[in-house]
C-alpha positions as semicolon CSV with decimal commas, in nm:
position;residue;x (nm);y (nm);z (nm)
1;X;0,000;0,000;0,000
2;X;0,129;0,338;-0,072
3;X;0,000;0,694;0,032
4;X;0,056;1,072;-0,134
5;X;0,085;1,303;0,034
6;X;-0,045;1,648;-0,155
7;X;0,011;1,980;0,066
8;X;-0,152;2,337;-0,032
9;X;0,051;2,580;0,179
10;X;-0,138;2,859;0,303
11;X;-0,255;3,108;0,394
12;X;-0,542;3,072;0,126
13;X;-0,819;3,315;0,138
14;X;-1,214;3,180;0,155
15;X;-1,246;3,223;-0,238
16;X;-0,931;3,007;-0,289
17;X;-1,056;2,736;-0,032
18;X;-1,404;2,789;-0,173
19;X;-1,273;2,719;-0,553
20;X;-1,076;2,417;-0,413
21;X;-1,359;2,264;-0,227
22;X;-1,584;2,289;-0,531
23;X;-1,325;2,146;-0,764
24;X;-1,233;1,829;-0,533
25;X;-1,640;1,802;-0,489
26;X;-1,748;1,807;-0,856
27;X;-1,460;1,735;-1,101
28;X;-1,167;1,535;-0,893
29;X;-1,354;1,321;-0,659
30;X;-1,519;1,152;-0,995
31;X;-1,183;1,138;-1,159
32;X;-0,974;0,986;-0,843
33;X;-1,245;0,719;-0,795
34;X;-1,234;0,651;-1,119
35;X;-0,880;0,453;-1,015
36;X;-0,994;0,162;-0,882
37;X;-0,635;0,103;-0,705
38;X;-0,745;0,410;-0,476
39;X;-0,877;0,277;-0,158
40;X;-0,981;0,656;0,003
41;X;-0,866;1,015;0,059
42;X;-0,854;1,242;0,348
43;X;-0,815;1,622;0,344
44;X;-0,674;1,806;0,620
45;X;-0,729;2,146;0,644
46;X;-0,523;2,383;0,900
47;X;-0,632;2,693;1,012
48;X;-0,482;2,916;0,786
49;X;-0,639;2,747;0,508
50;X;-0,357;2,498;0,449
51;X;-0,419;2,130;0,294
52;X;-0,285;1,796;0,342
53;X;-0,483;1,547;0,147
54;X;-0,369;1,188;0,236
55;X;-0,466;0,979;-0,048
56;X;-0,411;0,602;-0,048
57;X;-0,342;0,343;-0,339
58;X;-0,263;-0,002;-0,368
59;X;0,004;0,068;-0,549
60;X;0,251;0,349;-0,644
61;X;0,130;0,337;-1,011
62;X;-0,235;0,360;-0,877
63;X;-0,123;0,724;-0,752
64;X;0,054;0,833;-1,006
65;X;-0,258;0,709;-1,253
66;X;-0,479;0,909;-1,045
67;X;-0,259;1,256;-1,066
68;X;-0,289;1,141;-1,450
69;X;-0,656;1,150;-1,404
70;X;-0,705;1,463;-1,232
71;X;-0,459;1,642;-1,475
72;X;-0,687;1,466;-1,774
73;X;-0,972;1,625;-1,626
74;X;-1,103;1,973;-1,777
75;X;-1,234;2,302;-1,559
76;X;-1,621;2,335;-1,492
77;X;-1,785;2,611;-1,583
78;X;-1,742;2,900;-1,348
79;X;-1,408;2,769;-1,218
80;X;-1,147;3,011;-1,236
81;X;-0,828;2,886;-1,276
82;X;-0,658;3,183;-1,128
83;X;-0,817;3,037;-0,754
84;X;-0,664;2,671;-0,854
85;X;-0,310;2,687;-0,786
86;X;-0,122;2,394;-0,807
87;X;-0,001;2,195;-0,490
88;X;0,307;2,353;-0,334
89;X;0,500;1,942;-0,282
90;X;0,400;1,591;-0,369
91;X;0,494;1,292;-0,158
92;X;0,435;0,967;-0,253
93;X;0,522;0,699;0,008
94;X;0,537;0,308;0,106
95;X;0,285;0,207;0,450
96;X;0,552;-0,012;0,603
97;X;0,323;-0,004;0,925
98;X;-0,053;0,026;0,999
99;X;-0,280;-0,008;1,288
100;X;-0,605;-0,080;1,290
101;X;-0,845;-0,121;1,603
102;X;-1,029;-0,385;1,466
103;X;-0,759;-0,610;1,307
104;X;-0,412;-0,678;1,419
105;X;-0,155;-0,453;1,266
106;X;-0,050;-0,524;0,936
107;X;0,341;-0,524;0,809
């Protein structure tokens, strides 16, 4: 199992969140789930405005197909690109470790 980590530094102002929100809502949720290697994704928001979205694959390639997705995918109408910045860093990395309350861990 892998994980990417995708961070949006902030601060971000309530437009930019609100163009981001709407974006990961109507156009990239469809195209991420559209991997079937992803298993879920998280997003983390900080106070300033700042993301971390956790997303978890089976597989490294899984990941990178659904960046390939998302990238494939074309604006709504209304979106304004100027409020969709890029991430600021992209981590992709191996779960050598996981817990889960119900199961024993897992190496």
């Amino acid at each position: 199992m892998y994980v990417q980590l995708t961070y949006f530094d902030g601060p971000r102002t309530a437009a930019q969140l609100a163009a981001h929100d709407y974006a990961g809502e109507h156009r990239v949720a469809d195209a991420v789930k559209s991997v079937p290697g992803i298993v879920g994704t998280h997003v983390l928001r900080g106070p300033d405005g700042s993301d971390v979205i956790v997303s978890i694959g089976m597989t490294e390639q899984d990941l990178l197909d659904a960046q390939q997705a998302i990238m494939a995918t074309e604006l709504l109408p209304g979106e304004d690109p100027a409020l969709l910045t890029g991430p600021d860093r992209v981590e992709i990395r191996e779960v050598v470790y996981t817990w889960d309350r119900e199961k024993e861990a897992v190496r």
